[in-house]
SELUM-582787 format. One record per residue (C-alpha): residue in one letter; x, y, z. Coordinates in steps of 0.02 Angstrom, whole numbers, padded with zeros to 5 digits. Example, Ala and Ser with C-alpha at 12.3 -4.5 7.8 and 13.67 -1.06 7.14 Angstrom:
SELUM-582787
NODE/A/00615/-00225/00390
NODE/S/00684/-00053/00357
This chain:
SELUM-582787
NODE/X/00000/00000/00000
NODE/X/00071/00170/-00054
NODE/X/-00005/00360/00042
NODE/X/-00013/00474/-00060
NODE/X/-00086/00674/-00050
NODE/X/-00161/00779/-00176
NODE/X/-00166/00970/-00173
NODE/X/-00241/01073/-00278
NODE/X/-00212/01269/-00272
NODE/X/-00338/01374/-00357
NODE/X/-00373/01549/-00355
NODE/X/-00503/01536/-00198
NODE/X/-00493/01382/-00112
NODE/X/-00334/01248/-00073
NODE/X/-00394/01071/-00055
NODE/X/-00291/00943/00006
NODE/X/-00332/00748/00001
NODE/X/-00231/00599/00079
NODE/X/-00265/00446/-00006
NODE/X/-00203/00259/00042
NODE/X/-00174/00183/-00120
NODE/X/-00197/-00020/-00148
NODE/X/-00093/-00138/-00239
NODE/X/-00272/-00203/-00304
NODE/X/-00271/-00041/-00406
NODE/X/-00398/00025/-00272
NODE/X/-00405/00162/-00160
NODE/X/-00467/00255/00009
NODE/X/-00473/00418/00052
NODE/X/-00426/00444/00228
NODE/X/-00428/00645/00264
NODE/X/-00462/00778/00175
NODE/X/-00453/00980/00214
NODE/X/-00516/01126/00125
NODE/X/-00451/01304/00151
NODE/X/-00489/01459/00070
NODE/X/-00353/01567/00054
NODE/X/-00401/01675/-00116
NODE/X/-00229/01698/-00198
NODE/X/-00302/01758/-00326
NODE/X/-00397/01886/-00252
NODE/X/-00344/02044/-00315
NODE/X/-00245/01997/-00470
NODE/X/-00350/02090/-00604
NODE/X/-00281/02260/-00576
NODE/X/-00101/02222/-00622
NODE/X/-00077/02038/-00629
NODE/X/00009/01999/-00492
NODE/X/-00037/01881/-00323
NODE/X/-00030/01989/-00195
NODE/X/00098/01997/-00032
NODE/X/-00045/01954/00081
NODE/X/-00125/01829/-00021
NODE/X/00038/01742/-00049
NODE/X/00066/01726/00140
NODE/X/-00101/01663/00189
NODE/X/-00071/01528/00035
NODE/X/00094/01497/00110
NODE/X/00035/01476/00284
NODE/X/-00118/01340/00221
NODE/X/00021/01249/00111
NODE/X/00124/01218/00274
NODE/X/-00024/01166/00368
NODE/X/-00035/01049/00218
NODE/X/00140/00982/00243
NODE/X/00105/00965/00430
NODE/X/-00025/00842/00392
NODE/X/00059/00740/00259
NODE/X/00199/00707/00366
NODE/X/00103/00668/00521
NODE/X/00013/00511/00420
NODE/X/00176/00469/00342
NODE/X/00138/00524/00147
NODE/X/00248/00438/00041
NODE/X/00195/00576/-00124
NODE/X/00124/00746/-00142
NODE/X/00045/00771/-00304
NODE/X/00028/00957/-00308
NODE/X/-00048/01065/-00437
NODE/X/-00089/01256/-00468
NODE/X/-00216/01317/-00592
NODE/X/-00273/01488/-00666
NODE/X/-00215/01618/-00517
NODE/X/-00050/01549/-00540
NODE/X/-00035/01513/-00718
NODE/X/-00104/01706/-00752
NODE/X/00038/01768/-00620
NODE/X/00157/01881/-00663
NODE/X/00285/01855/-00523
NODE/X/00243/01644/-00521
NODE/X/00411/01601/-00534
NODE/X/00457/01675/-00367
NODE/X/00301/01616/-00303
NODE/X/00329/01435/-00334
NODE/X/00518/01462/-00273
NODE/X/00444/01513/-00097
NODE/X/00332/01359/-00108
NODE/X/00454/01267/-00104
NODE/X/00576/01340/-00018
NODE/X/00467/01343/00151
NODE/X/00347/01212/00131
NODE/X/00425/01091/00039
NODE/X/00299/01061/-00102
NODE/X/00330/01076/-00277
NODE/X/00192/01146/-00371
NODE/X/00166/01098/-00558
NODE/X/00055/01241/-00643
NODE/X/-00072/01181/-00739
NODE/X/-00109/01224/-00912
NODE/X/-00272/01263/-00964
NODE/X/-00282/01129/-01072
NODE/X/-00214/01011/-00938
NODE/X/-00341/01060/-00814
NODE/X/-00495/01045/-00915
NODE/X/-00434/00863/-00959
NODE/X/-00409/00818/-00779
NODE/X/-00608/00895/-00748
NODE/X/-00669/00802/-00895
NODE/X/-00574/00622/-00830
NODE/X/-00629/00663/-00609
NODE/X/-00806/00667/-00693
NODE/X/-00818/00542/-00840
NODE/X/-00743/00426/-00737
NODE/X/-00859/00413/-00594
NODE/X/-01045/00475/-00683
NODE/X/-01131/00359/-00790
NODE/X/-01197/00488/-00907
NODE/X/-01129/00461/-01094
NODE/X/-01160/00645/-01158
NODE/X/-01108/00774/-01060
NODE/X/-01087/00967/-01048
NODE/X/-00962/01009/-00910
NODE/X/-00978/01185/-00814
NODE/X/-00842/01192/-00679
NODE/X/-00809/01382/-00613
NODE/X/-00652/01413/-00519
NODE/X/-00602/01587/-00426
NODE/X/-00498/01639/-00561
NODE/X/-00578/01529/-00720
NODE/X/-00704/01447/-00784
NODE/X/-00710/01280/-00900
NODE/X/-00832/01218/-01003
NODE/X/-00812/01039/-01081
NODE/X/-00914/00939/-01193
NODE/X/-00888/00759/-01232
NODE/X/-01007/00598/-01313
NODE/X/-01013/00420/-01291
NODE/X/-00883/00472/-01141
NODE/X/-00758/00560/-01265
NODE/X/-00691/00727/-01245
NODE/X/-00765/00825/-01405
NODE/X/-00711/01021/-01370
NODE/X/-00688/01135/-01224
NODE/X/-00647/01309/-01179
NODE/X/-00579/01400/-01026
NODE/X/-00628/01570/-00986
NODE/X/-00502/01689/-00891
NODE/X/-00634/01753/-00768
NODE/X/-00713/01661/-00622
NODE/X/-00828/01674/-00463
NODE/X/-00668/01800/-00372
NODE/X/-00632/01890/-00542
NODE/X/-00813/01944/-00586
NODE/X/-00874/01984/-00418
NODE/X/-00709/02124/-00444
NODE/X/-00746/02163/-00594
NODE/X/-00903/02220/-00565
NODE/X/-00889/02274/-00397
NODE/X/-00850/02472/-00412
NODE/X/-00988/02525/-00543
NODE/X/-01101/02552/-00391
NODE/X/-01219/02449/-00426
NODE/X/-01343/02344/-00314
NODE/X/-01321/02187/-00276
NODE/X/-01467/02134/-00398
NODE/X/-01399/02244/-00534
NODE/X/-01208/02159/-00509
NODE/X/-01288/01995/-00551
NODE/X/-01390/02052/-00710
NODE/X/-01208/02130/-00791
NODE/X/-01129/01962/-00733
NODE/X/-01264/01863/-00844
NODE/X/-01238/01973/-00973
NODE/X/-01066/02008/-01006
NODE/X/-01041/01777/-00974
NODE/X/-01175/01758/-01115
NODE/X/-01105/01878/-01218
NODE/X/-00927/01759/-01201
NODE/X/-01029/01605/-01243
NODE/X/-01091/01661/-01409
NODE/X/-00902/01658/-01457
NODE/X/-00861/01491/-01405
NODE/X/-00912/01427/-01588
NODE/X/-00931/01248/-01551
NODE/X/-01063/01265/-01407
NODE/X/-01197/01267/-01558
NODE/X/-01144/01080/-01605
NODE/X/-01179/01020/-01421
NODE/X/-01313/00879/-01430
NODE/X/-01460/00928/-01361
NODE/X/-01483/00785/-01266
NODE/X/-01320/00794/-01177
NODE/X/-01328/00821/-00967
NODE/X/-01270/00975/-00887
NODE/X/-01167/00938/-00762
NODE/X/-01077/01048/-00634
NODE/X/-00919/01057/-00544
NODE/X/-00838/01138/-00409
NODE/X/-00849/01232/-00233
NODE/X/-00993/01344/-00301
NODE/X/-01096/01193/-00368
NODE/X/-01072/01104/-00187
NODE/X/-01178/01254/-00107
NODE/X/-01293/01284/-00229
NODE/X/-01332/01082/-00179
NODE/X/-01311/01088/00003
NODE/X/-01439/01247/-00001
NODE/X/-01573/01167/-00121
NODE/X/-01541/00994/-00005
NODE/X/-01578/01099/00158
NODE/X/-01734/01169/00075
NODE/X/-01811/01038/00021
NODE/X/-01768/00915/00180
NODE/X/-01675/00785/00065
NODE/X/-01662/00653/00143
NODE/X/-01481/00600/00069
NODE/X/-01308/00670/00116
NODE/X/-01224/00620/-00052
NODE/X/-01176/00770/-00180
NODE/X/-01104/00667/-00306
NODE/X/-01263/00633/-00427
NODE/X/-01367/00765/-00359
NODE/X/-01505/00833/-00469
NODE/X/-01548/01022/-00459
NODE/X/-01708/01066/-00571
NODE/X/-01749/01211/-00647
NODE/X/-01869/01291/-00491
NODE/X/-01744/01247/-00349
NODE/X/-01612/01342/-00463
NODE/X/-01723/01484/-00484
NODE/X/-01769/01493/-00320
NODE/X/-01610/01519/-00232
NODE/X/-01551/01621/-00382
NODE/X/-01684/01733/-00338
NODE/X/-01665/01730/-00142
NODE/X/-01477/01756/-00155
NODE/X/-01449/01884/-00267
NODE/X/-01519/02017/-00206
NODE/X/-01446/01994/-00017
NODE/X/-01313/02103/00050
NODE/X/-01152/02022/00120
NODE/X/-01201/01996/00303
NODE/X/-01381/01935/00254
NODE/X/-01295/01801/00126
NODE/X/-01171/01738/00254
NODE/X/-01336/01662/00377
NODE/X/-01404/01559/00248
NODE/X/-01378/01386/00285
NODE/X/-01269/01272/00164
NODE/X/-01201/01425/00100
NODE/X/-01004/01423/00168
NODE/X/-00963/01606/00258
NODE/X/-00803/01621/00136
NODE/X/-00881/01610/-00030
NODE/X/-01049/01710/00020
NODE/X/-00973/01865/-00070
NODE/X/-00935/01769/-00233
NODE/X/-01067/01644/-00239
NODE/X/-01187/01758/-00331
NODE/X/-01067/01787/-00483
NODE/X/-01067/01618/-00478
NODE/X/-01265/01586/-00503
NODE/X/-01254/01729/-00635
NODE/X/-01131/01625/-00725
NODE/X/-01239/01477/-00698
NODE/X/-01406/01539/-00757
NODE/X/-01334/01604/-00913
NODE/X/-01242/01473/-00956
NODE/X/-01434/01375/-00918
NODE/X/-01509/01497/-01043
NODE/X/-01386/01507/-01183
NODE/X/-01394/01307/-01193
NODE/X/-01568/01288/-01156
NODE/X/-01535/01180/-01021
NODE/X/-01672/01143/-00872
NODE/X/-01578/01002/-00736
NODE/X/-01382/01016/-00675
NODE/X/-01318/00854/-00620
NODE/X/-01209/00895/-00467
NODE/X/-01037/00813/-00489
NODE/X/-00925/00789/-00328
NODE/X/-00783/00728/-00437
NODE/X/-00672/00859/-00545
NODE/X/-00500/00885/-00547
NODE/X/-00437/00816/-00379
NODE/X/-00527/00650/-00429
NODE/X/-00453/00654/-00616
NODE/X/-00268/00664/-00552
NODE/X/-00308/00519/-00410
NODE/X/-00391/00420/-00540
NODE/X/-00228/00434/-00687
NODE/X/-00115/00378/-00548
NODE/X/-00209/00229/-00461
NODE/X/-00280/00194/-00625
NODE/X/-00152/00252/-00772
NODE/X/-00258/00151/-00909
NODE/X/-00395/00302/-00894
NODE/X/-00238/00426/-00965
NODE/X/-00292/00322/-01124
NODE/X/-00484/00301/-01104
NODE/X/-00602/00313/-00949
NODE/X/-00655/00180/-00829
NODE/X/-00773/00048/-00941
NODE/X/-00912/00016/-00803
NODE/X/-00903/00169/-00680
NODE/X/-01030/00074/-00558
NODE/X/-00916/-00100/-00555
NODE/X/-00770/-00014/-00520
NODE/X/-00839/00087/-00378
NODE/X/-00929/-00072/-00277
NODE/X/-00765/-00173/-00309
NODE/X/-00666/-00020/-00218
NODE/X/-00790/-00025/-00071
NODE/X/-00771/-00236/-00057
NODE/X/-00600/-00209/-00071
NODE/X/-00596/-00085/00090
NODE/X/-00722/-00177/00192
NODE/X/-00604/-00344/00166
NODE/X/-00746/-00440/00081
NODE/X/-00725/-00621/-00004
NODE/X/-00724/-00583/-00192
NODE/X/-00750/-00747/-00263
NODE/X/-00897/-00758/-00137
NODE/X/-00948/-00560/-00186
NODE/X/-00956/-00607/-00361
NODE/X/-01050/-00794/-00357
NODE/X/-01196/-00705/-00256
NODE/X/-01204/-00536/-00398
NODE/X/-01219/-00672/-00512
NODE/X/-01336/-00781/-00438
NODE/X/-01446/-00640/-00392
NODE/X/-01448/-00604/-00587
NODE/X/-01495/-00763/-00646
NODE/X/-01648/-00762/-00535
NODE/X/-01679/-00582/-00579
NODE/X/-01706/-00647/-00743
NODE/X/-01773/-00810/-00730
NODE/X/-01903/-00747/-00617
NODE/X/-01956/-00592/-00735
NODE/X/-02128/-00678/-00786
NODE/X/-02168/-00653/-00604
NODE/X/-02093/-00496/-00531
NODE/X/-02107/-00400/-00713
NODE/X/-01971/-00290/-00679
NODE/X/-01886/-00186/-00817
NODE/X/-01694/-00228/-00847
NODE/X/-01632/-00081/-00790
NODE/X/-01681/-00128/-00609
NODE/X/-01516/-00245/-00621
NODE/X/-01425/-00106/-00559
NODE/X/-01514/-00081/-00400
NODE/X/-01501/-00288/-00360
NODE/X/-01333/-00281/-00422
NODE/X/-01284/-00162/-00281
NODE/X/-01371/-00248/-00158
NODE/X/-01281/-00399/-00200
NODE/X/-01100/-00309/-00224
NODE/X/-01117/-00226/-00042
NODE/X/-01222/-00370/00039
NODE/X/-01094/-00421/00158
NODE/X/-01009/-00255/00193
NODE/X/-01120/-00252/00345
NODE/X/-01030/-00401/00433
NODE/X/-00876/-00291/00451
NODE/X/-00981/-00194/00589
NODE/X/-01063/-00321/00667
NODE/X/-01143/-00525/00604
NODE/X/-01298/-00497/00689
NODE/X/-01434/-00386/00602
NODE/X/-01281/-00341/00466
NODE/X/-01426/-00308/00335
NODE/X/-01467/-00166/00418
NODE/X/-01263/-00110/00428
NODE/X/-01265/-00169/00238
NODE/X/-01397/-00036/00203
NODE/X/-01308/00087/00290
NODE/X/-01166/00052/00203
NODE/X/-01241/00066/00038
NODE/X/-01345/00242/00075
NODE/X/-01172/00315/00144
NODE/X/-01018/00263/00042
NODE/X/-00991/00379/-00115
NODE/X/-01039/00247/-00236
NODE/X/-01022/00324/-00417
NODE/X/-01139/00277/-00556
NODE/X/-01314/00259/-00494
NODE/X/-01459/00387/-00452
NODE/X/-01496/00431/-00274
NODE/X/-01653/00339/-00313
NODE/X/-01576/00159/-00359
NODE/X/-01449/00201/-00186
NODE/X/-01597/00225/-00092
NODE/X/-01686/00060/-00159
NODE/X/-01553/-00048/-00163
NODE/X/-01494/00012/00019
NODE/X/-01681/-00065/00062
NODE/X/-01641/-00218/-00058
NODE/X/-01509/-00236/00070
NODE/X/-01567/-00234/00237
NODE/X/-01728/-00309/00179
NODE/X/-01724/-00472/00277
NODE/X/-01914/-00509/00316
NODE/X/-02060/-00436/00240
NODE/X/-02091/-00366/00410
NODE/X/-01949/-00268/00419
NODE/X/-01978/-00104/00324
NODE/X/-02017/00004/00419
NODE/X/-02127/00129/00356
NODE/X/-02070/00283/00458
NODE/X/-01900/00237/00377
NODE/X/-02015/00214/00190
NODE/X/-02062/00389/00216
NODE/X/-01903/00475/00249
NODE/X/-01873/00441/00069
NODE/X/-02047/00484/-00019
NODE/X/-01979/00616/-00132
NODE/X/-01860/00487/-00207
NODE/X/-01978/00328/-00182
NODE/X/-02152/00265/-00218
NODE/X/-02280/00163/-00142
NODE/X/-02239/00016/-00294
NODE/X/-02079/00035/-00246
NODE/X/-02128/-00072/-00075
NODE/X/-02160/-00210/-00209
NODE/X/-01970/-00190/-00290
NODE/X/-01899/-00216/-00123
NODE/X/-01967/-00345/-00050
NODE/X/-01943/-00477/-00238
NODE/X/-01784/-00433/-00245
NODE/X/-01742/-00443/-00068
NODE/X/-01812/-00625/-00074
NODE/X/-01695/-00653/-00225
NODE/X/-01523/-00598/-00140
NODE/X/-01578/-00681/00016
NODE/X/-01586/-00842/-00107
NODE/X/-01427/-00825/-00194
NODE/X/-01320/-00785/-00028
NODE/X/-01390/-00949/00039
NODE/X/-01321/-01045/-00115
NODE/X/-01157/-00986/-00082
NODE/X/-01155/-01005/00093
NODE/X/-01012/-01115/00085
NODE/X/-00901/-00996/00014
NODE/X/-00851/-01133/-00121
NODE/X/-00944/-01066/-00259
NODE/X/-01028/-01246/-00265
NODE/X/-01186/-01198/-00367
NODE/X/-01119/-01149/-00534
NODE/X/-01304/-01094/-00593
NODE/X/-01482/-01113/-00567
NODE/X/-01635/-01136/-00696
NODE/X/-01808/-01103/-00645
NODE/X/-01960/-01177/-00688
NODE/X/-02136/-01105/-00645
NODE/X/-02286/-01223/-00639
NODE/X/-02443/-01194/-00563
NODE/X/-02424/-01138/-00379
NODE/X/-02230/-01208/-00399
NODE/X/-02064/-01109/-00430
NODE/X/-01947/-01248/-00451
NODE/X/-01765/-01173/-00447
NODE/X/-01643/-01339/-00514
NODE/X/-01452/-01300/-00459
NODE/X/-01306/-01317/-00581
NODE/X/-01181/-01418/-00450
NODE/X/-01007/-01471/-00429
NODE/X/-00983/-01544/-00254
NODE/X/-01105/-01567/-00111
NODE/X/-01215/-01432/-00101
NODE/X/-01331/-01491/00033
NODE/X/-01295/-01350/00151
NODE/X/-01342/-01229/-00016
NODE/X/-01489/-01290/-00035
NODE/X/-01558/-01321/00132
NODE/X/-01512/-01138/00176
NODE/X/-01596/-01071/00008
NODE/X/-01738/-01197/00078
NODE/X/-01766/-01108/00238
NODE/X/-01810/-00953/00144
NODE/X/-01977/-01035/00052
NODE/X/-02103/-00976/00208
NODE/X/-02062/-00781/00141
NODE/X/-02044/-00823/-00070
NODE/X/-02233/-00872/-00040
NODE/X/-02303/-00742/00045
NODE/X/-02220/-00629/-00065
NODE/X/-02214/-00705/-00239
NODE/X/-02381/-00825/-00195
NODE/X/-02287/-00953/-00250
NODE/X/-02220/-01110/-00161
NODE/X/-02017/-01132/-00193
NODE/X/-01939/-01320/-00229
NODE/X/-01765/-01297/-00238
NODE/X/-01676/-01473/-00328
């Protein structure tokens, strides 16, 4: 196992994340830390980072240092991007970097750093067409790419610090700042060329600190129910309506709404100008909130360097083999009950009538089914679910999470509880009830056939006759102990599927 760290320096915030790295080709974040020392506040009047925005950098970056050392980093992958690149005096800059903290910045090109946006998100979403909005402090990057391949992009050399200056002394009011904002970013997008070829069909989807509160805030509002970012959905209205409550707040007022960080407050309009015009220039409606950008691009090229090449082939597989991996589950065994649990999805079809895309839910049931045992063997269903609803598991909706989490933990019919049901009625239906408790029954079935950890039963084939599901095992060895366990399940498969279950 190799620790590694990851900084990156942009023109508001420094982010810093330790990560234990796996032989496996797996990983685990263990810490992470966020400051926001805005070196690039300042920099439009002459080009250069300022004295006092240098030190305050400085002092973060040792604090940085501090930590890597304490948990015994073995690499510091450090990066700057547009406050640095822009900088007139960078050289000295970076010299003083290293000079006192002992990190070695490598500045970002443009270029560079809308690749390593386009990888931290294409890597982790399972959305095939994509427009990417990510706004910095000092820059913003837009980046379009189909069927998962980067097309075009384009950075601008303004961002949520840079606009809020530039249109800071005209004295205007706080409502009127915004409206120039729109309309000087919308008058840059109609000369970005290529943004007319965009498919139409192709997902917004946002990056960055700006994007993060603009979710937490719409989350708080609403009462979500969900603490995940990554996959968020933000429609049109909840947009709209915090557009409209926040613009037209002085500084103090802004800095009390909750989910709203204290230290962006006086940018985070310029950033829902940029937002809203990008939204209207594209004729978009829904922004798909993306937790992953640059950070996760660079960790991703070095745990994984075939995605310097092409991205991850199944986001989703990749992610629940990660989360096995760190919760020290069998694999074989992992893998025997995913694909048990499909064959019975499918066999079974004629009687649960579930569409195919369902797989996904059962399939992360099944991946993350014993996860729960790590915590504790008795009730671990109900750890497995909690598992599921609270790891940062990339490539599904909050509303598969939230199903398959109940998939999970699902051990009786009894045993949803529908105070629990309800927490999630925005994301959930009453039919839903239905999903749950089939395919609950299903991975209940397949775990018992492996519960030898021998991978014993090689298949199963199903036969439904009259009041009869008669599941016939593939077998290579003794598989009494399968069967018998799979057996003990029959009282529940009838009184949810009305059907009695012969297992042979």
């Amino acid at each position: 196992m190799e620790k590694i760290a990851i900084i990156d320096l942009g023109s508001n915030t420094a982010r810093l994340l330790l990560v234990e790295v796996k032989e496996t080709g797996h990983f685990q974040i263990v810490d992470q830390l966020k400051e926001s020392p805005r070196l690039g506040e300042g920099m439009e009047k002459d080009g250069f980072l300022k004295p006092a925005r240098v030190q305050e950098t400085i002092k973060t970056l040792k604090m940085f240092r501090k930590l890597c050392d304490v948990n015994g980093i073995e690499r510091i992958i450090a990066v700057a991007t547009a406050a640095v690149r822009r900088a007139k005096n960078q050289r000295s800059f970076l010299d003083e970097v290293s000079a006192t903290c002992g990190i070695k910045l490598r500045v970002l090109s443009a270029e560079e750093e809308a690749i390593y946006v386009y990888r931290g998100v294409v890597n982790t979403m399972d959305i095939p067409k994509g427009i990417i909005l990510e706004i910095g402090g000092g820059s913003t990057k837009i980046v379009y790419y189909n069927r998962r391949n980067l097309l075009n992009y384009e950075t601008l050399p303004f961002g949520a610090i840079t606009l809020t200056e530039l249109f800071a002394d005209d004295g205007l009011s706080p409502t009127e700042q915004t409206q120039k904002i729109e309309e000087f970013f919308t008058e840059q997008l109609k000369q970005i060329e290529w943004l007319k070829d965009v498919d139409p069909e192709a997902q917004m989807i946002g990056v960055g600190g700006s994007f993060r509160n603009l979710c937490r805030m719409t989350k708080i509002m609403k009462k979500y129910p969900l603490k995940t970012i990554h996959n968020y959905v933000i429609n049109d209205n909840d947009f709209n309506h915090v557009f409209d409550l926040v613009k037209g707040l002085d500084l103090d007022r802004k800095k009390k709404i909750k989910g709203l960080s204290s230290d962006r407050a006086d940018i985070f309009p310029s950033a829902l100008a940029v937002i809203s015009a990008f939204k209207k220039y594209m004729n978009l409606q829904n922004v798909v909130i993306s937790g992953s950008g640059l950070r996760t691009g660079l960790l991703y090229n070095y745990v994984v360097p075939s995605t310097l090449d092409k991205p991850i082939s199944d986001v989703l597989t990749y992610s629940l083999n990660n989360l096995i991996n760190l919760f020290g589950c069998d694999q074989k065994h992992t893998e025997q009950v995913v694909n048990l649990s499909v064959q019975l999805f499918k066999q079974l079809r004629v009687l649960h009538k579930f569409p195919r895309q369902y797989l996904k839910i059962l399939k992360v049931a099944a991946y993350l089914y014993d996860t729960g045992k790590r915590v504790g063997f008795y009730n671990f269903e109900k750890h497995s679910g909690y598992v599921i609803l609270n790891s940062n598991i990339y490539g599904i909706s909050h509303r598969d999470l939230v199903l398959a989490s109940f998939v999970a933990s699902n051990t009786a019919i009894e045993d949803i509880n529908p105070f629990d049901w309800a927490r999630y009625r925005d994301l959930v239906t009453d039919e839903d009830v239905d999903v749950v408790k089939k395919m609950g029954i299903m991975l209940r079935i397949a775990s018992a056939l492996d519960r030898s950890l021998s991978s014993v039963i090689k298949g199963v084939n199903c036969d439904i006759l009259g009041d009869s599901v008669i599941v016939k095992t593939e077998v290579d060895g003794d598989a009494t102990l399968e069967i018998n366990s799979a057996f003990e399940i029959g009282a529940d498969f009838r009184k949810i599927f009305k059907k009695n279950l012969e297992i042979l």
